[in-house]
C-alpha positions as CSV (number, residue, x, y, z in Angstrom):
1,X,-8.9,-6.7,4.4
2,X,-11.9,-4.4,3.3
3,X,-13.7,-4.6,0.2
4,X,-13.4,-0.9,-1.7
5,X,-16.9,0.5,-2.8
6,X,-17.3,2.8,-5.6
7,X,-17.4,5.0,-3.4
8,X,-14.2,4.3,-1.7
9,X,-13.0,4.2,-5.3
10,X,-13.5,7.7,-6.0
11,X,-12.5,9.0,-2.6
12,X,-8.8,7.3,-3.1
13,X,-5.9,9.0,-3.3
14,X,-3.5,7.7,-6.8
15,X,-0.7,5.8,-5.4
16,X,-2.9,3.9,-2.7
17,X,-1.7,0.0,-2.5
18,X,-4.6,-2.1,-3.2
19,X,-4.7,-6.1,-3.5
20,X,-6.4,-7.1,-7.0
21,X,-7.3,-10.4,-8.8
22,X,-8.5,-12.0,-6.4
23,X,-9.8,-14.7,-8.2
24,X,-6.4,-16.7,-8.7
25,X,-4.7,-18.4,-5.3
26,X,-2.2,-15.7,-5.6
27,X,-3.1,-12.4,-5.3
28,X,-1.2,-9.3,-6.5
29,X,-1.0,-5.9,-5.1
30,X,-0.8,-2.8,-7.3
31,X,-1.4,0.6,-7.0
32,X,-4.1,2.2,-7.4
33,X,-4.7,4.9,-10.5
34,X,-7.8,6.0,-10.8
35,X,-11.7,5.3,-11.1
36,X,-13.1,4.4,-14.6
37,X,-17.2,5.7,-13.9
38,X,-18.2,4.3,-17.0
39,X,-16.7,0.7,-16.4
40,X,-17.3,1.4,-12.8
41,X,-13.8,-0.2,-12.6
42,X,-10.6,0.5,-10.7
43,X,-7.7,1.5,-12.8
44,X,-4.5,-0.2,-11.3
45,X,-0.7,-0.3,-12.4
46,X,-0.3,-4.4,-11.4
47,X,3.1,-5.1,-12.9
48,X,6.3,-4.1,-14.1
49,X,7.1,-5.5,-17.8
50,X,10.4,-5.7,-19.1
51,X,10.8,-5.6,-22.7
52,X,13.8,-7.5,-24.7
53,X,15.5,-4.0,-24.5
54,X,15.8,-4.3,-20.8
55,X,13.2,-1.2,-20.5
56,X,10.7,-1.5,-18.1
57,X,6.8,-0.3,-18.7
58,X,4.1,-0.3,-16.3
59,X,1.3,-2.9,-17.1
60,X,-2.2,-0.9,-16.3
61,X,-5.5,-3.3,-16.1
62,X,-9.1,-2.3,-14.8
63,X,-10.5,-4.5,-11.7
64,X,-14.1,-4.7,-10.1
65,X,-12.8,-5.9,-7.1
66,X,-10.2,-4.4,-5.1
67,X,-8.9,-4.3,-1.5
68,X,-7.4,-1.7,0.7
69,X,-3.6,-3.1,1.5
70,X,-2.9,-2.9,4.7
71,X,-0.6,-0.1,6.2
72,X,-1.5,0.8,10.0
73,X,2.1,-0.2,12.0
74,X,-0.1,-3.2,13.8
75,X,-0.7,-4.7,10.2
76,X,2.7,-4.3,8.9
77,X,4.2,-5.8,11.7
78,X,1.9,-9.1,11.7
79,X,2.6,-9.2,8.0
80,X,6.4,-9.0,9.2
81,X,6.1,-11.7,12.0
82,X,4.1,-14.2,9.5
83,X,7.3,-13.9,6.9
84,X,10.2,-14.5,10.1
């Protein structure tokens, strides 16, 4: 997967699936929301959250390092093969 620049960062549609935290053995993939230029940070809706209510909101965190998920056909269909 490629590392996203700030540059990449700005030129990205909303609604782009990217991979973030990275740091933990399990990373998560969100979507992407926008560029923050002052924190130079991605903004990314990571999570669903349902309250006690049984109503859902989106969680919506800023990340330094994000990657570009996958979505060419020959991608996918490793990522399917690896799961079979």
């Amino acid at each position: 997967m490629e590392t996203l620049t700030r540059i990449d960062f700005m030129n990205l549609a909303p609604g782009t699936a990217v991979v973030v935290n990275t740091y933990d053995s399990i990373c998560d993939i969100g979507v992407f929301v926008s560029y923050n230029k002052q924190t130079e940070k991605a903004v990314v809706a990571d999570c669903l959250l349902k309250s006690e209510r049984n109503e859902y909101s989106v969680n919506v965190a800023e990340y330094d390092i994000a990657f570009l998920f996958p979505v060419d056909r020959n991608s996918l269909l490793k990522l399917l093969q690896k799961k079979m």
